[in-house]
C-alpha positions in Angstrom: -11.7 -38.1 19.7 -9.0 -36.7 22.3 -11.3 -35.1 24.8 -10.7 -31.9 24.4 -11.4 -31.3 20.3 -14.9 -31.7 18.7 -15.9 -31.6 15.6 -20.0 -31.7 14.7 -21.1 -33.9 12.0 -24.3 -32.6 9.9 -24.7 -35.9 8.3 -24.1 -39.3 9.8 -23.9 -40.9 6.6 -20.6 -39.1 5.4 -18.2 -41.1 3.3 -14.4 -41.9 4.9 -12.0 -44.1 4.0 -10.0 -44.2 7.0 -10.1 -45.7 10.1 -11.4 -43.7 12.9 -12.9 -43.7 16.8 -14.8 -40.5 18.0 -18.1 -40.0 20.0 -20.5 -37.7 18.5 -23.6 -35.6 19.5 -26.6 -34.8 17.1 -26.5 -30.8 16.7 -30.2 -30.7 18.1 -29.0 -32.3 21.1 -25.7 -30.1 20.5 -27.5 -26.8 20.7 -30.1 -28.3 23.5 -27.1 -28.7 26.0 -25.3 -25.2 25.1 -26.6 -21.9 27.5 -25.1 -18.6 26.3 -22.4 -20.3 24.5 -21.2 -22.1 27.2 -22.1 -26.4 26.5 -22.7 -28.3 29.6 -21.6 -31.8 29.2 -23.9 -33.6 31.6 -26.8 -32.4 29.9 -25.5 -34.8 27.0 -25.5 -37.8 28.9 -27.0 -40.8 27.1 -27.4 -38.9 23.8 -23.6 -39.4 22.4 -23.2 -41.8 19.8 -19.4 -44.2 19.9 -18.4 -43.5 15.8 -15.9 -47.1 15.2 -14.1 -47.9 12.0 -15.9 -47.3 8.6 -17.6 -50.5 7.2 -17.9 -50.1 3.4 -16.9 -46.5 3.7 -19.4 -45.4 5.6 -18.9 -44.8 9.6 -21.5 -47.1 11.9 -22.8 -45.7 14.6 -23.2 -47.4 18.2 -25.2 -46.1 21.1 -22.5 -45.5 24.1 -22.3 -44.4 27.7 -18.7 -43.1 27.7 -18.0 -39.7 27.6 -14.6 -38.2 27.3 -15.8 -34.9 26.8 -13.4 -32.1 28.2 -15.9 -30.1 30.7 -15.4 -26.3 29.7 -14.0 -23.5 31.4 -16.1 -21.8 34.0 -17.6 -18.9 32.5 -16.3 -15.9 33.2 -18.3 -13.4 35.9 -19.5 -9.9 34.4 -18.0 -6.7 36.1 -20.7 -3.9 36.4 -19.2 -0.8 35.7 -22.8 1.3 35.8 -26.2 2.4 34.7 -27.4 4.4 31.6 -31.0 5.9 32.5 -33.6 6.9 30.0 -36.8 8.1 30.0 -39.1 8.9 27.2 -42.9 10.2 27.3 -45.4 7.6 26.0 -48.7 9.4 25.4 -47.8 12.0 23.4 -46.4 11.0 19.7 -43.0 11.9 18.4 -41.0 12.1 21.8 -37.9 11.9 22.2 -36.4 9.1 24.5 -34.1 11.3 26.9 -30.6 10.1 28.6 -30.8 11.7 32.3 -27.3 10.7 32.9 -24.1 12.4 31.7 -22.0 9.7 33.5 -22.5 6.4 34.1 -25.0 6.2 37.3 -23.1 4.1 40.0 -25.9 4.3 42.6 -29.3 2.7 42.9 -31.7 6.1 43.6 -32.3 8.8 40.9 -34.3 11.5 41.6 -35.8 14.0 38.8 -34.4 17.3 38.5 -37.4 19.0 38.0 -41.2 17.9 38.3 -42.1 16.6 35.5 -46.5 17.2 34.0 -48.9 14.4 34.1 -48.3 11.5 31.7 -47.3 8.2 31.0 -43.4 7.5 31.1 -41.4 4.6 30.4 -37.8 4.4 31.9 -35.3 2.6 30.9 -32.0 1.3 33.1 -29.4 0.1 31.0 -26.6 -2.3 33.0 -23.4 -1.4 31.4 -21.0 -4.1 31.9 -16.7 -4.6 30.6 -18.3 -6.5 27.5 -21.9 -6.5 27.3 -25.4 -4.5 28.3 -28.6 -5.6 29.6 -31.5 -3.3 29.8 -34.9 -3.2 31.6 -37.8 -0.8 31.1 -40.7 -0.1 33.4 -43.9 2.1 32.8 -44.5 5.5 34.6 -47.7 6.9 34.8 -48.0 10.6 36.5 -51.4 11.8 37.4 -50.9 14.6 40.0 -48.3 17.3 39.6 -45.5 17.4 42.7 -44.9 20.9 44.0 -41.9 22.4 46.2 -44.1 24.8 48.2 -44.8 22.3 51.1 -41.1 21.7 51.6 -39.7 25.0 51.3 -42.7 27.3 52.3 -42.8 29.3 49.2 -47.3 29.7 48.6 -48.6 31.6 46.0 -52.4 31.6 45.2 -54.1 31.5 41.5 -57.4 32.7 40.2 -59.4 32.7 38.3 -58.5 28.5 37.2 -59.6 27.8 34.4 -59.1 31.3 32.9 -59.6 32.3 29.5 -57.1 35.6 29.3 -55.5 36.2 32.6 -54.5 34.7 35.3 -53.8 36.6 39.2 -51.0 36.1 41.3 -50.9 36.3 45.3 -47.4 36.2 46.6 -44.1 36.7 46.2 -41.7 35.1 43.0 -39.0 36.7 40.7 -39.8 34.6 37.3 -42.4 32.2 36.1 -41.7 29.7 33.2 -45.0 28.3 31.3 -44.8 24.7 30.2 -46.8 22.6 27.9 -48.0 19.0 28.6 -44.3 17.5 27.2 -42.5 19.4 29.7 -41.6 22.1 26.8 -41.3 25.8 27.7 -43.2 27.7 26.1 -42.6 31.4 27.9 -40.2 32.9 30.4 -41.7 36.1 32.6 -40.4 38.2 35.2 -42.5 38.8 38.3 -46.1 40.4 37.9 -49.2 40.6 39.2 -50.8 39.1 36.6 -50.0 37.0 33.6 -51.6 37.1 29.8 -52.4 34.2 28.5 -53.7 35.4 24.8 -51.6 33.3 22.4 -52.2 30.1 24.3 -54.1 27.3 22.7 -57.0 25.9 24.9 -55.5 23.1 27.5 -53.7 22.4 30.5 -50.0 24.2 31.4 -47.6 24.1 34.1 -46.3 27.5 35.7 -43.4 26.9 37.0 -42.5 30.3 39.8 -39.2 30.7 41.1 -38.3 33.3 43.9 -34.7 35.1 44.9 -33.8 32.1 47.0 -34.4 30.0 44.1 -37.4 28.2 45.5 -39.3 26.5 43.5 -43.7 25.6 43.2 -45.3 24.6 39.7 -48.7 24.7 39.5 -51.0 23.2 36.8 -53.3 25.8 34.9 -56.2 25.4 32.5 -56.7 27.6 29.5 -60.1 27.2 28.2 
């Protein structure tokens, strides 16, 4: 043809009644030599076919080492513009996947708001870019509980653990938040000595204590 213009034949055996020249690639080999719509032309060497003039209407077709291909236009780079992070709790059914990000992350850290109970995760980073996303998961599992009391001194003590009804406190907090195993809260108290725990199903809960500096300790409970 010219170089520059291609047209793919589906047949080789279709009917013209004109003269014409053109080289011509087999779609296989067509589609073996294209990578994310891009063709590269040297991965067609020695498969292009020279098409000459029809002979009794139909075009013959010679083996050929010329190409006059047109090499395409570099493809264009992607711009990252940020990440979308998910995160969605495996081992329990019927959870929802989460978005932790209200704007799109720019930054290659994320840390967790809040300590999150024992479980398998799965997060997913999303790569937004001007015209396209990619996203990659990776599997979380959690099987101790993180605390704040080491870093910011704030101890209180627990007993009896496992408890059946009630549950102690030693030391100091202004409100306590009781969380089940999906990270759901179930109860918000204000400081006492001890806490009820009638109307719990048997298992394992978080208490969450914070005190008038806002410090923060969780602690895992079981209910039995």
């Amino acid at each position: 043809y010219d170089g520059e213009g291609w047209t793919c034949l589906a047949d080789a055996n279709i009917n013209g009644s004109w003269p014409i020249r053109a080289l011509v690639a087999r779609k296989r080999d067509l589609d073996a030599a294209t990578t994310d719509g891009v063709l590269r032309p040297e991965l067609l060497e020695g498969k292009l076919i020279r098409l000459e003039k029809p002979v009794s209407h139909k075009f013959e077709l010679k083996p050929t080492s010329t190409q006059t291909m047109a090499m395409p236009s570099p493809k264009a780079p992607l711009t990252l513009k940020g990440y979308n992070l998910y995160r969605q709790r495996v081992d329990i059914d019927d959870q929802d996947e989460i978005q932790l990000n209200d704007g799109l992350l720019t930054t290659y850290t994320y840390k967790e708001a809040e300590p999150l109970p024992e479980g398998d995760y799965e997060y997913t980073v999303e790569a937004v870019y001007a015209n396209a996303t990619k996203a990659a998961t990776v599997s979380v599992t959690l099987d101790d509980v993180s605390t704040e009391e080491e870093r910011n001194g704030m101890t209180l003590t627990l007993y009896p653990n496992p408890a059946s009804e009630t549950v102690y406190v030693n030391g100091e907090y202004s409100r306590l938040e009781m969380l089940d195993l999906s990270g759901r809260v179930l109860r918000r108290l204000p400081a006492a000595p001890q806490i009820d725990l009638n109307g719990l199903t048997p298992g394992t809960y978080f208490f969450r204590f914070t005190d008038e500096a806002g410090r923060k300790a969780t602690y895992k409970v079981v209910v039995k």
